[in-house]
N, C-alpha and C positions, 0 to 999 in steps of 0.2 A: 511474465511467463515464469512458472517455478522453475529451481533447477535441477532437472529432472537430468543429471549428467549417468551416460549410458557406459561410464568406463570399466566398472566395474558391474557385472553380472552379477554378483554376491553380494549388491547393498541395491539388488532393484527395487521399485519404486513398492509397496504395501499397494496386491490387485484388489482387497476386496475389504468391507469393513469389518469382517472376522480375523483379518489378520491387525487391527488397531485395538483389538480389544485386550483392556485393562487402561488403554490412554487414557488422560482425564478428557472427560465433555461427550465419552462414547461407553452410553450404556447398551447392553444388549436387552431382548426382550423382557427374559426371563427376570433381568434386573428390576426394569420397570414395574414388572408385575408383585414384585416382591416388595418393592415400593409403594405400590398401592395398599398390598394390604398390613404393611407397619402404620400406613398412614393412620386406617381406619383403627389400629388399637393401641398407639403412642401419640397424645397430641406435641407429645417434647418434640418427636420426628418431624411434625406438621410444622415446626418452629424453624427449623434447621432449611427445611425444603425451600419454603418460604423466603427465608432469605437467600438464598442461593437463587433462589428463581428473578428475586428485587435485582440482585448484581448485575441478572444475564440478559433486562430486559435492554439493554443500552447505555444507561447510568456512564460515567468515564470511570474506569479501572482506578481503585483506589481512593476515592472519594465517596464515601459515602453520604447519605441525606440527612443520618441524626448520628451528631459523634459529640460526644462532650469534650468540654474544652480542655485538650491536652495540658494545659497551663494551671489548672486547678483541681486539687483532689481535697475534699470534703472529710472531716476528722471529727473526732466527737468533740475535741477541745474549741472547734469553731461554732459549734453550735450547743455550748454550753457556758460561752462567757458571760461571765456576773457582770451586772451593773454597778458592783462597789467594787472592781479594779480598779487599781489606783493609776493606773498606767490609760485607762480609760479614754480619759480625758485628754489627756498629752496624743496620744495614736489619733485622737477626731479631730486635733489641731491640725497634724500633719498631714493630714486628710484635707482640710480642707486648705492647707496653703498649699499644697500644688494637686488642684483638681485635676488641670487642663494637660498633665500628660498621661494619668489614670487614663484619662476622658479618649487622648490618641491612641493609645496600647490597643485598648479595647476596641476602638476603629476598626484598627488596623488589621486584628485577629477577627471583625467578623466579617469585613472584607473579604479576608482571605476566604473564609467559609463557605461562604455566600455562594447559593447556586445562581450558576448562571443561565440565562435566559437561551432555550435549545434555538439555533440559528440551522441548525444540521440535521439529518435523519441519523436515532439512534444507529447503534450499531447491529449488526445480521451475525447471530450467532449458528453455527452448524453443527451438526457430531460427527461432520469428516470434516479431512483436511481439501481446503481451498485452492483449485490448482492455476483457477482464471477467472475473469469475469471481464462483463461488458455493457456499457451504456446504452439504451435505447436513444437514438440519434434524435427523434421525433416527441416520445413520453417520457412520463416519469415509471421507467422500471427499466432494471437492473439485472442480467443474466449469470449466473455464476454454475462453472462447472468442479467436479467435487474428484476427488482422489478412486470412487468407486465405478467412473463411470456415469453420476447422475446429473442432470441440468434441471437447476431451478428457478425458476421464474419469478422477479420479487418487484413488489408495485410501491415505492417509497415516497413518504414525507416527512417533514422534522418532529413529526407526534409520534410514526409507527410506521412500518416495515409488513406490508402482507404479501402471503405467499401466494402467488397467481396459479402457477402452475410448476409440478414436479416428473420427469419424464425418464425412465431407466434405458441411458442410449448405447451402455456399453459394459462390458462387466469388467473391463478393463480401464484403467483413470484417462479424462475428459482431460490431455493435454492443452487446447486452447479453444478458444471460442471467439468472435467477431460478429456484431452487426453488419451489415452494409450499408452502403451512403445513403441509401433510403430508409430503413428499417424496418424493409419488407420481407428478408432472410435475413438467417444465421445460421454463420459459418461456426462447423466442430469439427473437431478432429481427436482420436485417441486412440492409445498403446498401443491397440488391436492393428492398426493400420488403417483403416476406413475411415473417411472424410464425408461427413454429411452437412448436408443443405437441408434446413429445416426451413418452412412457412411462416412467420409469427403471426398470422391472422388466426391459423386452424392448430398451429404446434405440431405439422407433423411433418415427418422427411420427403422430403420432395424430390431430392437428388441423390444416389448412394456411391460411393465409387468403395466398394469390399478390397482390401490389400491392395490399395492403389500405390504402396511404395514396396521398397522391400524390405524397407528395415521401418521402426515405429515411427512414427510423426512427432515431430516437434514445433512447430509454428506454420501459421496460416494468414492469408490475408485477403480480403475485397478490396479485387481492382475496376470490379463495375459492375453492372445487374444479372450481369452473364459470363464473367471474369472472373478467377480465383487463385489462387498458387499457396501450394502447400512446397514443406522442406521437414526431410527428416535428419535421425540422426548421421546419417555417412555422409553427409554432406551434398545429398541432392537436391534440389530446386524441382519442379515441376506445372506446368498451370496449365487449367482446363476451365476448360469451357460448355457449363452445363447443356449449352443446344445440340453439342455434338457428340453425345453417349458419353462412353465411361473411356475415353483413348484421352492421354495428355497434348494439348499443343504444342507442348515445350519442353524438353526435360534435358538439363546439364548436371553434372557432377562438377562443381569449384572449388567444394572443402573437401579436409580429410578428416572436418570433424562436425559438429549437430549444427544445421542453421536456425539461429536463435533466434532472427526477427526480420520481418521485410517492413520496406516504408515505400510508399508512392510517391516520387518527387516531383510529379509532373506526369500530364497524360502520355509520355514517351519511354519513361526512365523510370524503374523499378531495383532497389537496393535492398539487397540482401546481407546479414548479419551473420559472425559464426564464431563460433566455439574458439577455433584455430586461431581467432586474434586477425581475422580482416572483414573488410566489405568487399562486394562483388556487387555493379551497374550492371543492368541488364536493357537491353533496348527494346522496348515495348511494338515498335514495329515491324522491327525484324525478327523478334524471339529468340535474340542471338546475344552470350554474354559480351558485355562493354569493355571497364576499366573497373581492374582487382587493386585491392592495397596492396601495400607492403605488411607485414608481419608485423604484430604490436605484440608488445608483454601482456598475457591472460587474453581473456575471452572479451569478444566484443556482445555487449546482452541485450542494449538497446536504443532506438532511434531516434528524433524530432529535428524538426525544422524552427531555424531564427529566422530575423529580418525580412519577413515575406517570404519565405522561402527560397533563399539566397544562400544559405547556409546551414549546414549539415553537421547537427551533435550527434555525438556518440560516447555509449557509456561503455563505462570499461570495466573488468574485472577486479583491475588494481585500484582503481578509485578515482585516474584521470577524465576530463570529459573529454574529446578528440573533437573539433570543428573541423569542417570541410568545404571548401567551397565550390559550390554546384559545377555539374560535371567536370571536377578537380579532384577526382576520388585515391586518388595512387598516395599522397603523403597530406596528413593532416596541413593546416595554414595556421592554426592557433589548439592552444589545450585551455582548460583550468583545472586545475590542479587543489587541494585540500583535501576532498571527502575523505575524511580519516577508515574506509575499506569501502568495498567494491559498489558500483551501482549499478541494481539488478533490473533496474526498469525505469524511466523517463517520460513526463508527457507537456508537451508545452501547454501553456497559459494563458501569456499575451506573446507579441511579437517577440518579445524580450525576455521574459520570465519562465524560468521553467519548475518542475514541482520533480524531486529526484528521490527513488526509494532505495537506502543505503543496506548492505548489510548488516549494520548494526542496530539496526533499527526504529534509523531514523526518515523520517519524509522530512525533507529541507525545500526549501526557497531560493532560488538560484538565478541571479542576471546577468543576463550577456551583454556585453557591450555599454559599459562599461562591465567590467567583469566583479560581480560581489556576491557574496552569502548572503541572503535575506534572513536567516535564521530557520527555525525547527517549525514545521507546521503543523507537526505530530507525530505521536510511536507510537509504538505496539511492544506490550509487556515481553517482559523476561529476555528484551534485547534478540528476539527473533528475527532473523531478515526480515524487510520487506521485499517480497518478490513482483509483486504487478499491483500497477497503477490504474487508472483510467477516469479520466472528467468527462463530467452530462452535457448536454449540448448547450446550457446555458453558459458554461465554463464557471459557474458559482460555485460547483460540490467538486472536489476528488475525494474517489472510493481508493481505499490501499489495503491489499492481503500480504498477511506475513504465516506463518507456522502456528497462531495459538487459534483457530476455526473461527477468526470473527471477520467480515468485512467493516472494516473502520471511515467513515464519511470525514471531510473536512471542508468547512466553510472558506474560502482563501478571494473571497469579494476585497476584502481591505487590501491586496496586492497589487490594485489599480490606485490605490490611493497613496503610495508609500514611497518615501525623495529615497531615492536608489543613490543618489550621489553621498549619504551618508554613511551607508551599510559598509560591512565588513567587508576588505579584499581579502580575495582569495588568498591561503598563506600552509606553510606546513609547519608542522613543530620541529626544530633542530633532533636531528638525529641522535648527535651525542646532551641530550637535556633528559631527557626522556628513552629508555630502551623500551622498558613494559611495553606492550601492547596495551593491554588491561588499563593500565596508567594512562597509558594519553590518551584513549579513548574517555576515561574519567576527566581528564584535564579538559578536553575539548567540549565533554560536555558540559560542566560547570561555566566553561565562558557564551557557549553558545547562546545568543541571543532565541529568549522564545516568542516566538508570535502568536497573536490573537485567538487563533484556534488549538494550539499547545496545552497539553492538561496543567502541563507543569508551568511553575512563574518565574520571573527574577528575579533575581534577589532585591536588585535595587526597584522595583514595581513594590513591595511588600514595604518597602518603609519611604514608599516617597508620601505617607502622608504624617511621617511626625517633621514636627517644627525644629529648625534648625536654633539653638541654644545661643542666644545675644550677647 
């Protein structure tokens, strides 16, 4: 869930896409059109577009398909040497007494080069900004709601990305979105206040509840086919029940600040998340609040279950993860501790593994019990947060949005394959080593191991195929 924090009235959220305009990636009409016709009388323009368009089909950020070898620039004095140098002869000796590291170098640099074979759906470029999305429980397609109010419908595989269908639900920004456990509805909700239930056979609203809170919405969630509970930002709760008109079954006040996320612990026990730094148990049969935390440092932003669902993460503002033991809600039982800043979103894996999107913008690998860093599973340019997560029901792909308008896919199959007992423990940089922010977030990323689906390499990956010197 973005963070859409309501503190300030004078940095709210951009309602419409005429307030983004001059952003990069957001042309208006007028633009386009003027574009069209440089097109037809500059073909230099037609050169330029074209490549911009190559970058944006999915490709990974920074890599492109033909670059020449940084290692070599071409001079007239190379391809003008005489065959009556006298030095000639002597340079094709040493040529040829050590072919065989020539021979590695070159390896090693076209290795690097080397496209790799797409295991993942490109990426989903938009011209708003991304505020949610969500997996079809059942198919392959993918819902994402946009900063203007719009929901797009996207039907994905690792060749291409089609748009199903595009729907104008709100002129005010599409806070959150959810399938159900069937992926028969989807659950919206945005600024406006109005929480809709959409059809996904037909695409259209089938349930409306108009200013169903009093202040905006900020998170939603399916608790069954006929179940829902929204939370805004004063910190209400609320859930209803679409068989029974537009009245709440439930409705408490527990924070005094945005509820940021709910999770279903079990068909009794429903946990809500918040701004204010707690969680708050709600008991499912009685509609009546449980057991509230205690008061952590920053915001609590979001949820998942270990060990069978015996155990309750949570991400923190600050960068801690907080574990809980089932209905043992009032003071964590264990943390882990590292993420060098906040974790804005979480989605478990396996029993044990979790996939964490950082502020800094990074998606990491993360196991419990034994407690280790798996390494970077991937980012998103210019160190943007990552704000929301979500894996496809095969649990093969996670989608991650940050701030630059792409949905970014990650392949994370090899995560079942990988001896966990080797990986990095959790750890922090000494306080007095390091003051920068800027600095140790450089330090940490430089050690951080990257994995399989990471654009970026290791260092020691790039030269493990030269020969060690006898």
């Amino acid at each position: 869930m973005c963070n859409f924090k309501p503190s300030d009235p004078s940095g709210d959220l951009v309602e419409s896409s005429d307030d983004l305009e001059g952003m990069a990636g957001i042309n208006s009409a007028e633009e386009s059109d003027a574009d069209d016709s440089d097109d037809s009388e500059d073909s230099t323009d037609d050169e330029d577009i074209e490549a911009v368009e190559i970058a944006d089909v999915g490709e990974e950020a920074g890599k492109p398909n033909n670059q020449e070898n940084p290692f070599f620039a071409a001079t007239e004095e190379d391809s003008e040497v005489s065959d009556t140098d006298d030095d000639s002869d002597l340079e094709a000796e040493e040529t040829k007494d050590d072919p065989e590291e020539e021979d590695e170098l070159i390896k090693a640099l076209k290795a690097a080069r080397e496209k790799k074979v797409r295991n993942s759906p490109p990426d989903i470029k938009t011209s708003e900004l991304i505020t949610d999305l969500s997996f079809h429980p059942e198919a392959d397609i993918i819902a994402l709601g946009n900063i203007s109010g719009d929901l797009s419908i996207f039907s994905y595989n690792n060749e291409e990305n089609k748009m199903q269908k595009k729907l104008k639900l709100s002129k005010k920004t599409l806070r959150g979105l959810e399938f159900d456990e069937a992926g028969t509805s989807l659950l919206t909700i945005s600024k406006d206040k109005t929480f809709r239930i959409l059809d996904t056979e037909t695409w259209t609203v089938k349930t409306k509840y108009v200013k169903c809170h009093d202040s905006p919405l900020y998170s939603c969630a399916s608790l069954g086919p006929h179940i829902s509970v929204t939370g805004d930002e004063d910190g209400f709760v609320k859930m209803w029940d679409n068989r029974l008109g537009d009245t709440s079954i439930m409705t408490f006040k527990r924070f005094d600040e945005y509820v940021s996320s709910f999770l279903k612990m079990d068909e009794n026990h429903l946990i809500a998340a918040s701004g204010e730094g707690t969680i708050q148990s709600f008991d499912l049969r009685q509609k009546k609040p449980d057991i509230q935390s205690e008061m952590y440092d920053g915001e609590l932003n979001c949820m998942g279950t270990v060990r069978t669902g015996t155990k309750l993460v949570v991400g923190s503002g600050t960068g801690p993860l907080y574990l809980f033991s089932k209905d043992q809600y009032g003071l964590h039982s264990d943390q882990f501790p590292g993420h060098p800043d906040g974790v804005n979103a979480l989605i478990p894996i396996t029993d044990n593994v979790l996939i964490t999107g950082c502020e800094d913008g990074n998606v990491r690998a993360v196991h419990l019990y034994p407690h280790r860093f798996l390494g970077v599973v991937g980012h998103h340019e210019d160190e943007f947060p990552i704000e929301r997560l979500d894996v496809n029901t095969s649990g093969e792909i996670v989608a991650s949005i940050s701030h630059d308008n792409r949905v970014k896919f990650w392949n994370v199959t090899y995560l079942e394959e990988m001896d966990y007992d080797k990986q990095k423990k959790p750890g922090i940089l000494p306080k007095t080593t390091i003051r920068s922010k800027s600095k140790k977030l450089n330090q940490l990323r430089e050690t951080e191991h990257q994995l399989p689906s990471s654009s970026r390499t290791n260092k020691k990956e790039f030269f493990s195929g030269f020969k060690e010197d006898e």
